[in-house]
Structures are given as C-alpha cells and as structure tokens.
C-alpha positions as CSV (number, residue, x, y, z in Angstrom):
1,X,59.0,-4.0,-12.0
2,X,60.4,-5.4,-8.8
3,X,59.1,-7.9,-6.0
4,X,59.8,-8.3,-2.5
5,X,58.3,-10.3,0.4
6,X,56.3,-9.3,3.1
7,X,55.9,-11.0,6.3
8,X,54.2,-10.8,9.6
9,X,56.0,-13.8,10.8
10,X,52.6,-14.5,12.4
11,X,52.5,-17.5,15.3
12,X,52.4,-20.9,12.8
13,X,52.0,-23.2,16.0
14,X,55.8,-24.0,16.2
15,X,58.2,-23.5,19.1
16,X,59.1,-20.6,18.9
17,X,62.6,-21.2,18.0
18,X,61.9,-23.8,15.7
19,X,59.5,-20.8,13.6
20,X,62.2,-18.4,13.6
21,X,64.8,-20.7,12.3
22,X,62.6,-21.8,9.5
23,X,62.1,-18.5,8.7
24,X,65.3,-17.7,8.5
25,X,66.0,-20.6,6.3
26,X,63.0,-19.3,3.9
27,X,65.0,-15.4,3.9
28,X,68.1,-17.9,2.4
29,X,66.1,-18.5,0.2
30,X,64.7,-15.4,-0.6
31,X,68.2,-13.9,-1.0
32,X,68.7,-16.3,-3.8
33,X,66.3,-16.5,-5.7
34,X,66.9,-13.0,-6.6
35,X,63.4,-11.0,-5.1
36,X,64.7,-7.5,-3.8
37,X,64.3,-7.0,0.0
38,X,62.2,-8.8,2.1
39,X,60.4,-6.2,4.8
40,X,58.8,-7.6,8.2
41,X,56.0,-6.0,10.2
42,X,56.6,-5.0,13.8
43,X,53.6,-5.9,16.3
44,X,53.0,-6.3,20.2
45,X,51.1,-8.5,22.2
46,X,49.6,-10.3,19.3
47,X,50.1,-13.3,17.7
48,X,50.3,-11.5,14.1
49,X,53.6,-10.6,15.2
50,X,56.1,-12.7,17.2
51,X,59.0,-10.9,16.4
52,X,58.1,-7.8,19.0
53,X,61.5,-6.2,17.8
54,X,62.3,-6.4,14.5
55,X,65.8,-4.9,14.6
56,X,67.2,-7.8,16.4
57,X,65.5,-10.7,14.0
58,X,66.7,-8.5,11.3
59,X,70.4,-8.8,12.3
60,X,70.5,-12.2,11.9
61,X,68.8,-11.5,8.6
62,X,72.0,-9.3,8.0
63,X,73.9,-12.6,8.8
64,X,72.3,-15.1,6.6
65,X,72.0,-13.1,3.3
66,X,74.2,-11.7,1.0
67,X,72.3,-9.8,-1.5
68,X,68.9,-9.1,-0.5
69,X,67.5,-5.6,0.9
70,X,65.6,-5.6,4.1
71,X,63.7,-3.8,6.6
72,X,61.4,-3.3,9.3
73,X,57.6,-2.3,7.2
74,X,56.9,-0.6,9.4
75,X,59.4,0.3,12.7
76,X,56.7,2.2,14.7
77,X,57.9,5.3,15.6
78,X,56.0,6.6,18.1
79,X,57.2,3.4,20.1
80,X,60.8,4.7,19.9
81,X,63.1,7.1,21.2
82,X,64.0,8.3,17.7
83,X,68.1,8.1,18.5
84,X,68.1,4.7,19.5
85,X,66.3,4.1,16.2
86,X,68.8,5.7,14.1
87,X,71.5,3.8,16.1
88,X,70.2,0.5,15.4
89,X,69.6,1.3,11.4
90,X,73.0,2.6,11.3
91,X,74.2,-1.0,12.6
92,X,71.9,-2.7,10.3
93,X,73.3,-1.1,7.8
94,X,77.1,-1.6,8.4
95,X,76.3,-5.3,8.8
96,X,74.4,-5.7,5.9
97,X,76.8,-4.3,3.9
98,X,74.2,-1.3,2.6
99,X,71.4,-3.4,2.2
100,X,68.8,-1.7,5.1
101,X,65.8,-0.3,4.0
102,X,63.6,0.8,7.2
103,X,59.9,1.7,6.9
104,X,58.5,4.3,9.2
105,X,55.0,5.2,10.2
106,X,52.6,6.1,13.3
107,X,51.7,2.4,13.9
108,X,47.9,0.6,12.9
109,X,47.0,-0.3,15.9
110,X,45.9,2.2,19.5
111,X,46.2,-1.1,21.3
112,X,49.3,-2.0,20.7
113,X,50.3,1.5,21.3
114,X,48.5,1.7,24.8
115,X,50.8,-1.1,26.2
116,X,53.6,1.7,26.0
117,X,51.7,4.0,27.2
118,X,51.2,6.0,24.2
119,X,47.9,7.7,23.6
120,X,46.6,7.2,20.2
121,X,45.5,10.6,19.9
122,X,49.0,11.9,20.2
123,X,50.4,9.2,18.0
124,X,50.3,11.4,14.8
125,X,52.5,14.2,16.4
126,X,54.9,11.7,17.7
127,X,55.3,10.5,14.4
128,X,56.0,13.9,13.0
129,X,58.2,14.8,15.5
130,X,60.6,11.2,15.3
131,X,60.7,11.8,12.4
132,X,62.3,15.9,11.9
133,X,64.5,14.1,14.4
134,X,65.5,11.5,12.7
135,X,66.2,13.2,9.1
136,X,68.5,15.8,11.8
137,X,70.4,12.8,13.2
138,X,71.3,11.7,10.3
139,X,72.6,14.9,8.7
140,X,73.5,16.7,11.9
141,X,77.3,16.0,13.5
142,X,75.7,17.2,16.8
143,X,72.3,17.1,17.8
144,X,70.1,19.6,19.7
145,X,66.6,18.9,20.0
146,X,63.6,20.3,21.8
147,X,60.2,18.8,21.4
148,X,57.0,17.8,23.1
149,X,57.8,14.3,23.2
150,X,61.5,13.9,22.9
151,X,64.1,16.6,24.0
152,X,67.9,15.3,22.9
153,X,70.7,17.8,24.3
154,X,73.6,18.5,22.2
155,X,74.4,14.7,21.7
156,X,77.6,13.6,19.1
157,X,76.0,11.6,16.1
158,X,79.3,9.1,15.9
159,X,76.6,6.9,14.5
160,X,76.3,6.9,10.1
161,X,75.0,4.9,8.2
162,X,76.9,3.2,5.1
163,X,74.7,4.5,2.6
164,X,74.8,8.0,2.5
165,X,72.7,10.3,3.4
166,X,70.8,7.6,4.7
167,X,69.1,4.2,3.8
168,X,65.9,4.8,1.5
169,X,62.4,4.9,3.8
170,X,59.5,3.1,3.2
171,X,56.3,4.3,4.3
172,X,52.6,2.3,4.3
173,X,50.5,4.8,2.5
174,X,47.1,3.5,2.0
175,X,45.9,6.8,1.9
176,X,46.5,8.9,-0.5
177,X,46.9,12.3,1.4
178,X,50.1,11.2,2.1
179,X,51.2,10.5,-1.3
180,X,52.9,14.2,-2.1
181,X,54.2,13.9,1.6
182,X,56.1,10.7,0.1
183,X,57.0,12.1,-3.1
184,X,58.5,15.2,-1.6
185,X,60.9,13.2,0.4
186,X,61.7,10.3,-2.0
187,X,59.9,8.2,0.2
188,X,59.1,4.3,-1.3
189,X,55.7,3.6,-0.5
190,X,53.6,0.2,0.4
191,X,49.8,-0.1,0.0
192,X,47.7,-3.3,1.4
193,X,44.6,-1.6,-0.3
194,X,42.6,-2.5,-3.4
195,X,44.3,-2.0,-6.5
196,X,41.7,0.7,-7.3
197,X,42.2,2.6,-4.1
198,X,46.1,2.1,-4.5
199,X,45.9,4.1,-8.0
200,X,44.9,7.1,-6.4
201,X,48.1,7.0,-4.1
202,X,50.1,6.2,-7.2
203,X,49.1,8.9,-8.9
204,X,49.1,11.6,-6.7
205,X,52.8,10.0,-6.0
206,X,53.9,10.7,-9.5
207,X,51.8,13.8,-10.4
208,X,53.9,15.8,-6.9
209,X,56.5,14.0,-8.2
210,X,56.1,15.4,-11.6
211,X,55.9,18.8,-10.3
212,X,58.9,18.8,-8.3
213,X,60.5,18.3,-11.9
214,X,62.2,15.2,-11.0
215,X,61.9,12.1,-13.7
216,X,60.1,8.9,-14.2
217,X,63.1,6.9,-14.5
218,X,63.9,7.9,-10.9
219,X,60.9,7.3,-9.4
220,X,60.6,5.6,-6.0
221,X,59.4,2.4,-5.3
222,X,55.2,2.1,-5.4
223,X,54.3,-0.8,-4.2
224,X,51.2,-3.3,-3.2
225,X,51.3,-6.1,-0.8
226,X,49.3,-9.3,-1.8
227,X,49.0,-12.7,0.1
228,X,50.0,-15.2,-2.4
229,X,50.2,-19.5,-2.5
230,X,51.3,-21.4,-5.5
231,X,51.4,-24.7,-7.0
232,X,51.4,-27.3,-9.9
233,X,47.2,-27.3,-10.0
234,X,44.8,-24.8,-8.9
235,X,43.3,-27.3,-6.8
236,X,46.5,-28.2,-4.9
237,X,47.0,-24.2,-4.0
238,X,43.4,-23.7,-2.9
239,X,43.7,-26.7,-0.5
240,X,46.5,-25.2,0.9
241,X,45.3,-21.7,0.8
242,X,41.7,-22.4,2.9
243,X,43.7,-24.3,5.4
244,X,46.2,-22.0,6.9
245,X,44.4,-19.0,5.8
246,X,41.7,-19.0,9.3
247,X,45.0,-19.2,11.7
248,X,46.5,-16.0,9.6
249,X,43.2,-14.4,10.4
250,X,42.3,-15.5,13.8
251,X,45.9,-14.1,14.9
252,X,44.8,-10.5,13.4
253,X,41.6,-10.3,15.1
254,X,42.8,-11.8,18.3
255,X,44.2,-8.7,20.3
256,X,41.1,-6.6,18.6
257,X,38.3,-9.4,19.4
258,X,39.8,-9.5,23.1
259,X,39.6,-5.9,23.7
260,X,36.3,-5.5,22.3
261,X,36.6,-4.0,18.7
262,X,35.1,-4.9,15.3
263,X,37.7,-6.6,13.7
264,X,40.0,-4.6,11.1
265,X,38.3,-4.6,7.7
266,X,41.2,-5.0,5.7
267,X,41.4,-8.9,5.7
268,X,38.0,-10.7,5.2
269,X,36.9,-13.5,7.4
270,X,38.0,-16.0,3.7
271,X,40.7,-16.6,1.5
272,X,38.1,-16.5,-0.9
273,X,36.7,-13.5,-0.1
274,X,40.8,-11.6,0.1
275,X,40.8,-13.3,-3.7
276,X,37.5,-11.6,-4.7
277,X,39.0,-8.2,-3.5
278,X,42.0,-8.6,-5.5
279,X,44.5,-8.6,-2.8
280,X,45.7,-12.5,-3.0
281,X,46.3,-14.8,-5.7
282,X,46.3,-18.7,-5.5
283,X,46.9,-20.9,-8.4
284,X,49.6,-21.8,-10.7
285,X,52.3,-19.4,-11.6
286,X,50.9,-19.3,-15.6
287,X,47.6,-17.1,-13.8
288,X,49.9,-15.4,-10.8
289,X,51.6,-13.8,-14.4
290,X,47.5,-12.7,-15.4
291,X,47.1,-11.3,-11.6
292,X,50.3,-9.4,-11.5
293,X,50.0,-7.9,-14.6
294,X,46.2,-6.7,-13.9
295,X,47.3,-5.3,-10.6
296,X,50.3,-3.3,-12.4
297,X,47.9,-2.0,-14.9
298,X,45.3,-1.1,-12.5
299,X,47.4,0.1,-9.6
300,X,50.3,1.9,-11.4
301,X,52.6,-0.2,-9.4
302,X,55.9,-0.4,-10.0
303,X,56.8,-2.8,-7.1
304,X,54.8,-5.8,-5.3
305,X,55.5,-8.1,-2.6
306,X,54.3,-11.6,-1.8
307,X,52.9,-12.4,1.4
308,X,53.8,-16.3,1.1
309,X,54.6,-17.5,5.0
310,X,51.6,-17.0,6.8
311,X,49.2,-18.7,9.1
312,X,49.8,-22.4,9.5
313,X,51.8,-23.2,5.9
314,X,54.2,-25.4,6.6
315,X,57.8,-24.9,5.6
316,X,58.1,-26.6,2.7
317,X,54.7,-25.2,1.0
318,X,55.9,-21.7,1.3
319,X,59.1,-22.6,0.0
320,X,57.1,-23.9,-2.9
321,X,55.2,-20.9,-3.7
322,X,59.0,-18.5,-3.1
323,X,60.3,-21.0,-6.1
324,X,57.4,-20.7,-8.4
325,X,57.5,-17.2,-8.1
326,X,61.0,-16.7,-8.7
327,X,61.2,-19.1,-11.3
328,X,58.2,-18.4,-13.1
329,X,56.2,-15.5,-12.5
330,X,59.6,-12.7,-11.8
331,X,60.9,-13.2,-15.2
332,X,57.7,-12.3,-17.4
333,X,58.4,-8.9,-15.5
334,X,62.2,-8.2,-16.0
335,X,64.7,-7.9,-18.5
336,X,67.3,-9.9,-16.3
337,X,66.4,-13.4,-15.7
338,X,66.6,-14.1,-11.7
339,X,69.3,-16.1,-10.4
340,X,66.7,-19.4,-9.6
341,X,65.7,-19.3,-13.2
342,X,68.9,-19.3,-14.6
C-alpha cells in the first residue's frame, strides 16, 4: 500500500505568491516524510485551481524535492497541442531526475473547456486522438501525423524522456468502463468515488488485467482520493475541518453556480456530509488507521492519497495533518518504516 497527496491548490485567501510558496514549502515536506508522489489538478477560471498550468508549478516542484514522484492529475488533453505536452513531460522528467508521473484525461468540466474554444461534445475524440499521438511521440524518432484535430508533419522527436519508454500515466477513472482501457495500457488509476463504486473499477482493473496473463505483483497503482484533517483530539480536527471546508466548496461551485449549473454532485454542501459518504476522514491518526483500512478492504485499493491543503487551512494545520500521517497512519500500512517515523 502506497499514499500520495492530492491537491487542487484551491484559492486559500493569500497573495497569491505568498500561497504558492507555502505550498511549496508543504511539497518539502511531503518529499520527506516519505508519501510517494504528490499529483496536482489543472483548472481554469476558477478558484479550485490557481495554478492554470501545472507544468510550470511543477518545475519548481522538480526543484525543491529530491525523492518524491509528481504529476499533473490530470493534464487536460484536449487543452493541448499533444507535442508541446510531451515536450514539457520530457523536461519534467530530466529535472526531476525520473520522478514525473503525468495523468491524462478529457477534462471534468465543458466550461472550462469552452474558454478554449473546445466543444465538449468533441472533447472525447480529442482525448483519443492526443493521446495515439502522444504514445507515437514518444516511441517514434520522427513523427507524421494526420488527424481531425491535430495534424503534425514529419517533425524530429529530439525530445525523450529519462524513463524509458515513458513516465507511468495516471488516469481518473471513476467509471468503470474504462477500467480494461487502463489495464490494457498499464495505466495507474485515481478514483474520487465512493469506495463501493471504486470496487467496481478495481476489479474490472484486475480481472482485464488477469486475462492479459500479466501478475498481481505487477499490478498498477489503484487508487482513491480522500480529503483528510488530523489532530491530537477529535474535536480539535472537526473544528478545523468545518471551518475551511465551506471555502473548499464555495471555490468548486463558483464557475458552475455562475454559469447557471447545479453544482457537481461529487462534493456535498458539508464536511459532515463528504464524512458520511466515506470520502474524508477527520480525527486522530489511531481512527485515520480504522478508515484506511476499511477503504482498502472495500475498495480493493492499493494506493490512496490525502487531500490535506484545501480551502482556508492554514499552513501550519495542514502541516499537522502531513506529520500525523506520515508518522502514524503510513507505517500500519508498510513493511518499511517512513523516513519521519524513523
């Protein structure tokens, strides 16, 4: 079992700067306290998202780490002219030292995707076709390309990655029709869905996986996201938890509320109510070890990251609930005891 952390890097209320530095400071932290990779959304003309490209926050990410994984969950692709894309991975992973791992899907959100100009009906095929361009970049020396949406004529790939044949994908795959899709391709895969609708992803995951004859042991990463705050006393965590939790929220519902859609249905109006689902956890690190371990069971996970920075935490609160986690809830789950708990 391995954990990561997710993060929207959602609009706290800080200068700008000022947010992005703490950040920063809190994926320093990250990196040591041993979690895996720590994988940031991309969003546009919202304040769920302030970091509108997450390639260039994720350099200096390269910069201020030295052991942990990252990548963009996801890098939209319909958004992208799919060379560029590769380009920029390929850096990210030089600079990293072969730490990139990029997530790739069509994008959530029809808004976001009409600011460029993108029709969301067509956003489906532009995903398809990014990517059978992208898999050829990367194993092509020269590339010749004719589609509907993207025509690339007979362009050098000098650009290659450090890992080889590329860096490992992620994909969001909440549904799961696109589990054997996944599994065919190797593909790691992130759910933000109930731990009961996650199981059917994980299992159509391993049963295409299982008939491709490949093993267990090799097995991708299948993963959950939940929204986590910890602390000495239940108490303390809930306070915390209720109070940033309705900035977290407002931010989602902001670009959907102004345009005049229902809200998306995937985070409830409470912290309470995300708890009830099963898709956060606040307390103290001795029932964060229950939670995980129910999820694992119930979701066939093998993977899980914590949502800890969000809304208006401050600094130093999310920094708490990072420790906790690392020193107390990440060893029940591994053989090797992580560097903080050392």
């Amino acid at each position: 079992m391995n954990f990561g952390i997710f993060d929207h890097i959602d609009d706290s209320g800080l200068p700008r700067g000022a947010q992005i530095e703490q950040r920063l400071k809190l994926v320093e932290q990250y990196d040591r306290d041993g979690f895996h990779a720590y994988h940031v959304a991309e969003h546009h003309g919202t304040p769920l998202g302030i970091v509108g490209s997450p390639n260039v926050f994720l350099a200096a990410v390269a910069q201020r780490t030295q052991r942990i994984h990252f990548g963009a969950l996801i890098n939209v692709l319909p958004l992208y002219h799919p060379i560029r894309l590769v380009e920029e991975w390929c850096l990210l992973d030089h600079m990293s030292g072969g730490r990139l791992e990029p997530g790739i899907g069509r994008g959530a959100s029809a808004i976001e995707a009409s600011f460029f100009g993108v029709d969301a009906d067509s956003t489906h095929d532009r995903f398809t076709e990014a990517y059978e361009l992208i898999v050829r970049a990367f194993s092509d020396e020269v590339v010749d390309f004719a589609g509907t949406h993207t025509k690339v004529h007979r362009m050098p790939m000098t650009a290659r990655p450090l890992q080889q044949p590329h860096p490992p994908f992620w994909f969001g795959a909440s549904r799961p029709d696109r589990a054997g899709w996944c599994a065919e391709r190797g593909i790691n895969v992130m759910s933000l869905t109930t731990a009961e609708r996650t199981r059917a992803t994980t299992d159509g995951f391993r049963e295409r996986w299982r008939e491709l004859g490949r093993a267990d042991a090799d097995l991708p990463h299948l993963g959950v996201n939940r929204h986590f705050v910890l602390a000495d006393t239940d108490a303390e965590a809930t306070r915390v938890a209720e109070r940033v939790y309705p900035r977290f929220k407002a931010s989602l519902d902001l670009l959907w509320v102004q345009h005049g859609h229902p809200s998306p249905p995937i985070y409830p109006d409470t912290i309470a109510e995300l708890i009830a689902r099963g898709n956060a956890f606040v307390g103290t690190p001795e029932g964060a070890r229950q939670f995980i371990a129910e999820q694992i069971e119930t979701a066939g996970i093998n993977y899980m990251t914590a949502d800890v920075a969000f809304g208006g935490i401050t600094f130093e609160e999310a920094s708490r609930t990072a420790s906790l986690f690392a020193t107390a809830v990440m060893p029940a789950f591994s053989s090797e005891p992580t560097e903080a708990a050392r």
